[in-house]
C-alpha positions in Angstrom: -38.9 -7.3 -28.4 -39.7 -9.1 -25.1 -36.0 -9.6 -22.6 -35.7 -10.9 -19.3 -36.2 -8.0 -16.6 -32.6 -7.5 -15.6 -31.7 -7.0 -19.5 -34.0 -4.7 -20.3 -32.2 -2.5 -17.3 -28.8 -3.0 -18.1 -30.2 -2.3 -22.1 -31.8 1.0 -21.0 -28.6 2.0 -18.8 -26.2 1.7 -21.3 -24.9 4.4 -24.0 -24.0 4.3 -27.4 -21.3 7.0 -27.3 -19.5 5.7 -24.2 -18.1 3.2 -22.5 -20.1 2.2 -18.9 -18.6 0.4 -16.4 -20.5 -3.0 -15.4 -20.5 -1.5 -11.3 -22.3 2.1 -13.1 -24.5 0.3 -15.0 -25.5 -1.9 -11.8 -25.8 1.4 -9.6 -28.1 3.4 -12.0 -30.1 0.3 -12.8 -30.6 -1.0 -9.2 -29.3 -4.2 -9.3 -26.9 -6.5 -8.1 -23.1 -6.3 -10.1 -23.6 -10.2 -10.5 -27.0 -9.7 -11.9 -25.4 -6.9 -14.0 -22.2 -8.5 -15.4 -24.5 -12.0 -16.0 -27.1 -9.6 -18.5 -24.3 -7.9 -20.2 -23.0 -11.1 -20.9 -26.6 -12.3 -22.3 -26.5 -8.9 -24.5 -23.3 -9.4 -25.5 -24.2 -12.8 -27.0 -27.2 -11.2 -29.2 -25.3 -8.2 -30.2 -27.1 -5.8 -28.3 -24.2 -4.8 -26.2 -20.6 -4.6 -26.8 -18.8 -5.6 -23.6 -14.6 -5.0 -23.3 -12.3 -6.0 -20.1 -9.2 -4.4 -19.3 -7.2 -5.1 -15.9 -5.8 -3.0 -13.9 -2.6 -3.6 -11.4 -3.0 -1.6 -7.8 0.8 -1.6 -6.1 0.5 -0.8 -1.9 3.3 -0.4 0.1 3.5 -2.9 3.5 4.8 -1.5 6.2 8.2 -2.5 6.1 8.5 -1.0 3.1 7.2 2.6 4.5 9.6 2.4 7.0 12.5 2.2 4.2 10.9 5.2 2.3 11.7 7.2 6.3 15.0 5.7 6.6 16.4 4.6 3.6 17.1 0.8 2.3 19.1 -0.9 4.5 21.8 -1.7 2.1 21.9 1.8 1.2 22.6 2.6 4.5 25.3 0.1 4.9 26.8 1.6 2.0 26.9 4.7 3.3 28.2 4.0 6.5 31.0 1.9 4.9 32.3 4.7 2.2 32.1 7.1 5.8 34.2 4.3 7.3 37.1 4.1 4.1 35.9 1.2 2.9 36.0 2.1 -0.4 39.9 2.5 -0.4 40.7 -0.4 1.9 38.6 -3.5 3.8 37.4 -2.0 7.7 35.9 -4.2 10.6 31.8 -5.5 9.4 31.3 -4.4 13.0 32.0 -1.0 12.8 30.7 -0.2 9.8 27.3 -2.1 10.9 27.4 -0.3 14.5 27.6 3.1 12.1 24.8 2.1 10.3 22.9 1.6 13.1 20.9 -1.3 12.0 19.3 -3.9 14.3 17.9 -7.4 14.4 17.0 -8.6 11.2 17.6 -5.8 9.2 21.2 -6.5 9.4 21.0 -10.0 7.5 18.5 -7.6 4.9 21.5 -5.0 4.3 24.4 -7.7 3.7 22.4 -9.9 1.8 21.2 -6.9 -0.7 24.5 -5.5 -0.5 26.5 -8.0 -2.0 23.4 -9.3 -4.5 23.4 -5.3 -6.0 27.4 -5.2 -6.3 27.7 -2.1 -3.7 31.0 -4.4 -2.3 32.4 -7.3 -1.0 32.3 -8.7 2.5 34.9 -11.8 3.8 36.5 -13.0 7.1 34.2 -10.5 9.0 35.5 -7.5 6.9 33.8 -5.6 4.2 34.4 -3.5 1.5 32.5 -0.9 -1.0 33.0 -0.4 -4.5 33.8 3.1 -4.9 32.4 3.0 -8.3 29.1 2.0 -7.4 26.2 5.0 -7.4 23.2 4.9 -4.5 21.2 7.5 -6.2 20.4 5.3 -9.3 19.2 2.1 -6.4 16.0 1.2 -8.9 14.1 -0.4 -6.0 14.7 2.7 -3.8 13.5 4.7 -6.7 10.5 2.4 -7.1 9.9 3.0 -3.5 9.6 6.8 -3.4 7.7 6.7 -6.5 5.2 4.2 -5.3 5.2 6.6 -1.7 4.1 9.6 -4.2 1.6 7.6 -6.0 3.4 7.9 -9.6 4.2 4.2 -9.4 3.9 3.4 -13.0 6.9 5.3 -13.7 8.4 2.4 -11.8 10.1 0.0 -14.0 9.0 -3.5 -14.1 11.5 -4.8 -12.9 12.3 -2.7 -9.7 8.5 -4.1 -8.8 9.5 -7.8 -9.3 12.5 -7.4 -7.2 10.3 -5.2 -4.4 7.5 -8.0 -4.8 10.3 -10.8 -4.1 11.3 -8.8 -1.0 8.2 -8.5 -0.1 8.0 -4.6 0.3 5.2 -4.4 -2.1 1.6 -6.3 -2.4 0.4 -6.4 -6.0 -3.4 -6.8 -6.8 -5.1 -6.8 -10.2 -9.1 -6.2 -10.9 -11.1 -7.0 -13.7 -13.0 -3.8 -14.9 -16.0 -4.8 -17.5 -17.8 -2.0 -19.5 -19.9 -2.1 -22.1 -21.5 0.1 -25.3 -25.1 -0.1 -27.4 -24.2 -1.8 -30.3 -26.4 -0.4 -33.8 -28.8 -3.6 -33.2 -28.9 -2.8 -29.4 -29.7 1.2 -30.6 -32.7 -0.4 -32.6 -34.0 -2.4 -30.3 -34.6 0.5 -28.0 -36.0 2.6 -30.5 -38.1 -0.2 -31.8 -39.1 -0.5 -28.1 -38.4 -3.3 -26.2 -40.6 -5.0 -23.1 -39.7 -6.7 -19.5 -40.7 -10.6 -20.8 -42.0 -12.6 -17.1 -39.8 -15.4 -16.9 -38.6 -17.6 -13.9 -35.1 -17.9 -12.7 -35.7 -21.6 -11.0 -38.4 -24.0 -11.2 -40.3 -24.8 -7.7 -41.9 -27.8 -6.6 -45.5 -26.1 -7.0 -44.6 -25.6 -10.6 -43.9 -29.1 -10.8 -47.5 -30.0 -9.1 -49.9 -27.7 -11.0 -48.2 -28.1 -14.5 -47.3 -24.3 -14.5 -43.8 -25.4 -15.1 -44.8 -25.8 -18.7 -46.9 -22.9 -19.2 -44.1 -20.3 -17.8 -41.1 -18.5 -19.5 -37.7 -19.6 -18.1 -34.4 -16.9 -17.9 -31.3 -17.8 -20.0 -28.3 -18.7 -18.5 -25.4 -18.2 -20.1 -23.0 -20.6 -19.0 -20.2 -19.4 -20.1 -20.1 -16.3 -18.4 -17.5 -15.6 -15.3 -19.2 -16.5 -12.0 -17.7 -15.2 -8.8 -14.8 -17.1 -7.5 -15.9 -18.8 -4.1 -13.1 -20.5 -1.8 -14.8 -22.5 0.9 -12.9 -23.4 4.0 -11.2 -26.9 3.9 -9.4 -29.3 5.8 -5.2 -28.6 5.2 -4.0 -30.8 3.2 -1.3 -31.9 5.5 -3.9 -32.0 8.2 -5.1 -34.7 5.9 -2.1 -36.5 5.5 -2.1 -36.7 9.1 -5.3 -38.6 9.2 -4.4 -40.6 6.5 -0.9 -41.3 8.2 -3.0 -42.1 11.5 -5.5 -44.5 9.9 -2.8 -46.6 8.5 -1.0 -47.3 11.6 -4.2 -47.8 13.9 -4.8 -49.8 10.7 -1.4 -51.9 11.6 -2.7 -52.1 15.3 -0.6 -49.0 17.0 -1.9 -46.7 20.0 -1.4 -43.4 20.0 0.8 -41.7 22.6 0.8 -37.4 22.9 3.0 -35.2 25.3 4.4 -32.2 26.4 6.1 -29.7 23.1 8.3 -28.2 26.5 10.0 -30.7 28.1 12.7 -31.2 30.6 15.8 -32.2 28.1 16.0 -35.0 30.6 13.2 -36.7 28.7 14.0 -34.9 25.4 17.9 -36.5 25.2 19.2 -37.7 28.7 16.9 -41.0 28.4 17.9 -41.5 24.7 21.5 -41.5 25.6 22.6 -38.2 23.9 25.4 -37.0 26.2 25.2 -33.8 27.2 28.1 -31.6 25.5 26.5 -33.3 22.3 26.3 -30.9 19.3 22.8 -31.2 19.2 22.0 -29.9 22.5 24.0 -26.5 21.7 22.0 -23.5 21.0 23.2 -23.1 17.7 20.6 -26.2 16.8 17.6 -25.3 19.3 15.6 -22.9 20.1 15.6 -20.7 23.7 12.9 -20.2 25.5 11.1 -16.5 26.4 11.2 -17.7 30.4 13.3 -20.6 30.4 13.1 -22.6 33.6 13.5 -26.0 34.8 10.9 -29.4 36.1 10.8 -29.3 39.8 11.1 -33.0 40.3 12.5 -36.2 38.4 12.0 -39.9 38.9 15.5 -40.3 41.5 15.9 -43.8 40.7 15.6 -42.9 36.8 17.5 -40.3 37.1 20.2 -42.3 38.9 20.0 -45.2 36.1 20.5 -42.8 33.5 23.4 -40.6 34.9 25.7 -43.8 35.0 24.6 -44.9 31.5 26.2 -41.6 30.5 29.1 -42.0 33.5 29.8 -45.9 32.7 27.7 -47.4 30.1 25.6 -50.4 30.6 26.7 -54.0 30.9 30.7 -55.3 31.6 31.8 -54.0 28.7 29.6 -50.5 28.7 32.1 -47.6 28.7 29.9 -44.5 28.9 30.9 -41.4 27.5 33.1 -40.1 30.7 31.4 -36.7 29.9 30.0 -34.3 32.5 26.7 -34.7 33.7 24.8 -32.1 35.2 21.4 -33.1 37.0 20.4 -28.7 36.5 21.1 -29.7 32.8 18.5 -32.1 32.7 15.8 -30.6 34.7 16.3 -27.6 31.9 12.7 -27.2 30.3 13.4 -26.9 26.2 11.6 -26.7 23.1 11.7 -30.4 21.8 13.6 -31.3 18.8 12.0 -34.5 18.0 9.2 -36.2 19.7 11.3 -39.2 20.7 10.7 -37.6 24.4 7.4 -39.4 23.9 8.6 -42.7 23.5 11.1 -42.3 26.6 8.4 -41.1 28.7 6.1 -44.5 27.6 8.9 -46.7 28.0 9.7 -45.9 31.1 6.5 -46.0 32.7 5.7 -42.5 33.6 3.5 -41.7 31.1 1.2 -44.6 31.7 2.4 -47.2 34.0 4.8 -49.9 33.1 4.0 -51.7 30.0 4.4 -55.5 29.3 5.7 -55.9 25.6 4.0 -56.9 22.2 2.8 -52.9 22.1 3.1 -50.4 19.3 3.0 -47.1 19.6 2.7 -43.6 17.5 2.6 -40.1 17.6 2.2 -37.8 14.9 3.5 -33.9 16.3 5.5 -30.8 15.8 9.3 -31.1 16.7 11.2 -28.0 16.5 14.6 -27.1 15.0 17.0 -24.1 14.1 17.5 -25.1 10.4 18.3 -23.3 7.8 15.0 -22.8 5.8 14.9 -24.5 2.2 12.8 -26.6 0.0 12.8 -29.9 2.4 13.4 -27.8 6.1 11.4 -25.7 7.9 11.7 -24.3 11.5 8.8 -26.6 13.2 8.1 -29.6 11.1 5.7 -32.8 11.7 7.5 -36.1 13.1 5.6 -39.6 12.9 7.1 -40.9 15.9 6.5 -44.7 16.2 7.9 -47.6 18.1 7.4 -51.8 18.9 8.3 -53.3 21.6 8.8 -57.3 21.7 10.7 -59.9 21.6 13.5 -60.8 19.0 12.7 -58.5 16.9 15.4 -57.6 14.0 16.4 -55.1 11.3 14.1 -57.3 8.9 11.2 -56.3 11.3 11.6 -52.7 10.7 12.1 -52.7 7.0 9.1 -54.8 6.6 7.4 -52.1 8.8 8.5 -49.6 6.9 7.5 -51.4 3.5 4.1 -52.2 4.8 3.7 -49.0 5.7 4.8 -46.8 2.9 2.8 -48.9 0.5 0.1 -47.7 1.2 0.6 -44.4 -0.1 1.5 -45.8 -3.1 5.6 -45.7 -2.3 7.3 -48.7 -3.7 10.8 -47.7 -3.6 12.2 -47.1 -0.3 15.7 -47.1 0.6 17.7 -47.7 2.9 21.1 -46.2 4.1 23.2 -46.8 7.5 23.6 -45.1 9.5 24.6 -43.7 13.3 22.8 -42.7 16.1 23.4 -42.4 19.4 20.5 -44.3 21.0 20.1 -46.8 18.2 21.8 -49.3 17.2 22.0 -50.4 14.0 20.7 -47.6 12.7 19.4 -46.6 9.3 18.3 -43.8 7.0 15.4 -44.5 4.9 15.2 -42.4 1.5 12.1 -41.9 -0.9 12.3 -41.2 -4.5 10.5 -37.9 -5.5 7.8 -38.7 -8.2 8.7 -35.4 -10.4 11.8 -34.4 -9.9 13.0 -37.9 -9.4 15.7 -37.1 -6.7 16.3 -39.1 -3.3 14.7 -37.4 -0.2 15.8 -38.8 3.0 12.4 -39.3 4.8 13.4 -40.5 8.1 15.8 -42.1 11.1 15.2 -45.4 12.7 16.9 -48.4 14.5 16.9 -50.6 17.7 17.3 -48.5 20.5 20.4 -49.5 22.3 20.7 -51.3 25.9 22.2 -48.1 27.1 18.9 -46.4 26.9 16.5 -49.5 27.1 18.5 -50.7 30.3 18.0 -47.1 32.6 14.4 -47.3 31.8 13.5 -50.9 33.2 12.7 -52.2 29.3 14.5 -55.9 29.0 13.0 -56.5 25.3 13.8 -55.0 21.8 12.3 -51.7 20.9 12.5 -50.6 17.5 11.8 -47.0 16.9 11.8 -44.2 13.9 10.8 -40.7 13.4 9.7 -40.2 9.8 8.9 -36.5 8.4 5.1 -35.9 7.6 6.0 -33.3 5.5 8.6 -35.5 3.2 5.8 -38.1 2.5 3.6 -35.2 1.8 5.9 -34.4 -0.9 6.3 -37.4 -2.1 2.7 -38.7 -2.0 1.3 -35.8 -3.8 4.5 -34.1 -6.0 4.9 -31.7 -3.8 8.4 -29.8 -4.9 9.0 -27.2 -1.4 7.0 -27.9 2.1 7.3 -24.1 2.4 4.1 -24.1 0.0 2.7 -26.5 2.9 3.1 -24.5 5.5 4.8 -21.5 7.1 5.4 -18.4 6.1 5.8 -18.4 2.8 2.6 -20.3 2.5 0.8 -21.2 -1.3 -2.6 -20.4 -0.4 -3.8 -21.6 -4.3 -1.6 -24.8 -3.7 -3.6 -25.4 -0.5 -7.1 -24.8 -2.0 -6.4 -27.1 -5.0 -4.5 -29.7 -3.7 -5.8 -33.3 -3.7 -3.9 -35.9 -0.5 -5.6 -39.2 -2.0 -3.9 -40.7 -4.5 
């Protein structure tokens, strides 16, 4: 019997009275595993070998989780600390019993989140309370922990793992492991003797010239054998968006404008006629900076226009907001929270000279926000920015902007919802219909800007303006259900690899 070279190897390496591992039989046989597990494969398919999977599950501790094997789970902790307190006979301060715990940072959110989820008590009003009845020693996951820490992690029950995995304390990986056995016919064969056949693995352009090609002895392939996985590197698919997003709008004749992420909150809300003891411009909703500072120098007449837009308002009737205004305030460098600072800068002439209307404009960049992380908000998020300015224009000029625009990414059913903001006016909500869940998604902000923020910065024509999320149309161009599979920290790598922007 005549067999391809890499065959007879794996043939001659293999035993009937045990299984071989496909990496063994690759070792002693001096080849390649690929070459290896492709020939078994061939065997297998003439009954000369017998090849069997199984898969086995490796469980490593990260680091966080090693550091709760040292010091116990925080909720444990917390527990403790609590009963030490009297807790479990009557409610004590959540101060006092954290400050006995001592836990820091974010490891205090872990410990009241677990603790309440596991039943070890109650917390309300900025008390807390332990069930005496509840038993620390019989914690599964901390179980699973120490077991996992000694290496006898499959006496860890399943579903200790699943809630370690959720928390991240554990990474799970499974492999593949291939062996295979002589079958009688493969015994046979060997006894009967069996040769190295010369055959060709691909066919060359010399082969094609002489008319060897037909003379030679091609290798099998069998295609249905598992071929290793390969991920190339590819453009994100919310990078792609992007482009799309951009190509459309250069498409509808905009220019676009970039800036500054830190910016003086002069820029970032003076100039849109946010007032400064707005909610908004609280800490609660932004983020603070490592060395906060503040911009040296600002336009003085600007700064002048703007400061009595906020004292008095614009026009006879303008009444301002009779608010304090503090020029330090403004000059205060921040972390943007939308990329309308763009459009103020543009408008007013500083970030390219004074500009004579019909223009359109765009930006497409991160704004950041202290939300509250779910399924449509993340921490930093991508804002299409985008504004005309001309004359007469109306509410039926942005809608039909908006239609134009969403069309083409196949969006037919926008909608719209009034709305207020302080720099627009009217104002509007626009919402998008998700394709498979079929739930309204609000998918951005827009309106005329109003004369009390046109007016300080020298524009005497409409300007109609919006900030759309990237990431919603993501979602609703492609299905998408949570932009935390986009990007972030809890990141779907698979979802990345195999998703497809065009439509």
């Amino acid at each position: 019997m005549k067999l391809p070279q890499a065959q007879v190897a794996v043939l001659e390496a293999a035993s009937a009275d045990e299984q071989r591992t496909i990496d063994r039989i690759a070792e002693e046989a001096e080849l390649k595993p690929e070459t290896a597990t492709r020939a078994a494969f061939e065997l297998d398919g003439e009954g000369l070998l017998e090849l069997t999977e199984r898969t086995t599950s490796d469980v490593e501790l990260t680091d966080e989780a090693r550091r709760y094997v040292e010091d116990g789970l925080p909720e444990l902790r917390l527990y403790e600390a609590a009963v030490e307190a009297g807790a479990d006979e009557e409610s004590v301060q959540m101060g006092q019993v954290i400050g006995a715990s001592e836990l820091e940072g974010d490891v205090v959110d872990i410990a009241l989140s677990n603790y309440a989820r596991k039943g070890y008590g109650e917390m309300d009003s900025g008390e807390i309370a332990a069930d005496p009845g509840a038993d620390p020693d019989a914690d599964a996951e901390a179980t699973a922990l120490d077991a996992l820490a000694e290496g006898a992690g499959a006496y860890a029950r399943e579903t200790a793992l699943e809630d370690l995995d959720n928390r991240g304390l554990i990474e799970q990986t499974e492999t593949v492991i291939r062996s295979v056995t002589l079958t009688a016919d493969g015994v046979t064969a060997l006894m009967e003797g069996v040769e190295a056949a010369e055959t060709v693995g691909q066919i060359t352009s010399e082969m094609l010239t002489s008319g060897e090609w037909d003379e030679v002895e091609f290798a099998d392939y069998n295609v249905e054998a598992d071929a290793e996985r390969v991920v190339p590197g590819r453009k994100h698919a919310l990078r792609e968006m992007a482009e799309r997003v951009k190509d459309v709008l250069v498409g509808m004749g905009f220019q676009e404008m970039q800036g500054p992420h830190v910016d003086a909150d002069f820029w970032i809300n003076d100039c849109l006629f946010m007032p400064q003891d707005h909610p908004a411009r609280n800490h609660w909703d932004r983020f603070a900076l490592d060395e906060p500072g503040s911009i040296d120098e600002l336009p003085a007449d600007l700064v002048e226009r703007v400061e009595a837009a906020h004292r008095e308002g614009v026009g006879p009737d303008g009444e301002g907001y009779h608010s304090p205004w503090n020029l330090d305030f403004a000059k205060a460098l921040a972390l943007r929270g939308h990329t309308t600072s763009l459009t103020a800068r543009h408008l007013s002439g500083e970030a390219m000279g004074d500009l004579e209307p019909p223009r359109r404009f765009f930006s497409i960049e991160k704004a950041y926000r202290n939300d509250t992380l779910d399924a449509t908000h993340l921490l930093e998020f991508f804002q299409i920015e985008g504004w005309v300015m001309a004359e007469d224009l109306s509410v039926r000029d942005l809608m039909g902007t908006f239609t134009e625009f969403y069309e083409q990414f196949g969006i037919t059913d926008v909608e719209f919802k009034p709305h207020y903001n302080p720099y627009t006016e009217p104002s509007f909500e626009l919402f998008g219909r998700h394709p498979e869940t079929g739930e309204l998604i609000e998918i951005g902000n827009s309106g005329l800007f109003r004369p009390e923020m046109l007016e300080p910065l020298g524009v005497d024509c409409d300007v109609m303006a919006w900030g759309l999320a990237l990431e919603r149309l993501f979602m609703l161009a492609t299905g998408a259900e949570d932009i935390r599979d986009v990007h972030g920290t809890l990141v779907d790598l698979e979802f990345l690899r195999e998703e497809e922007v065009a439509r």
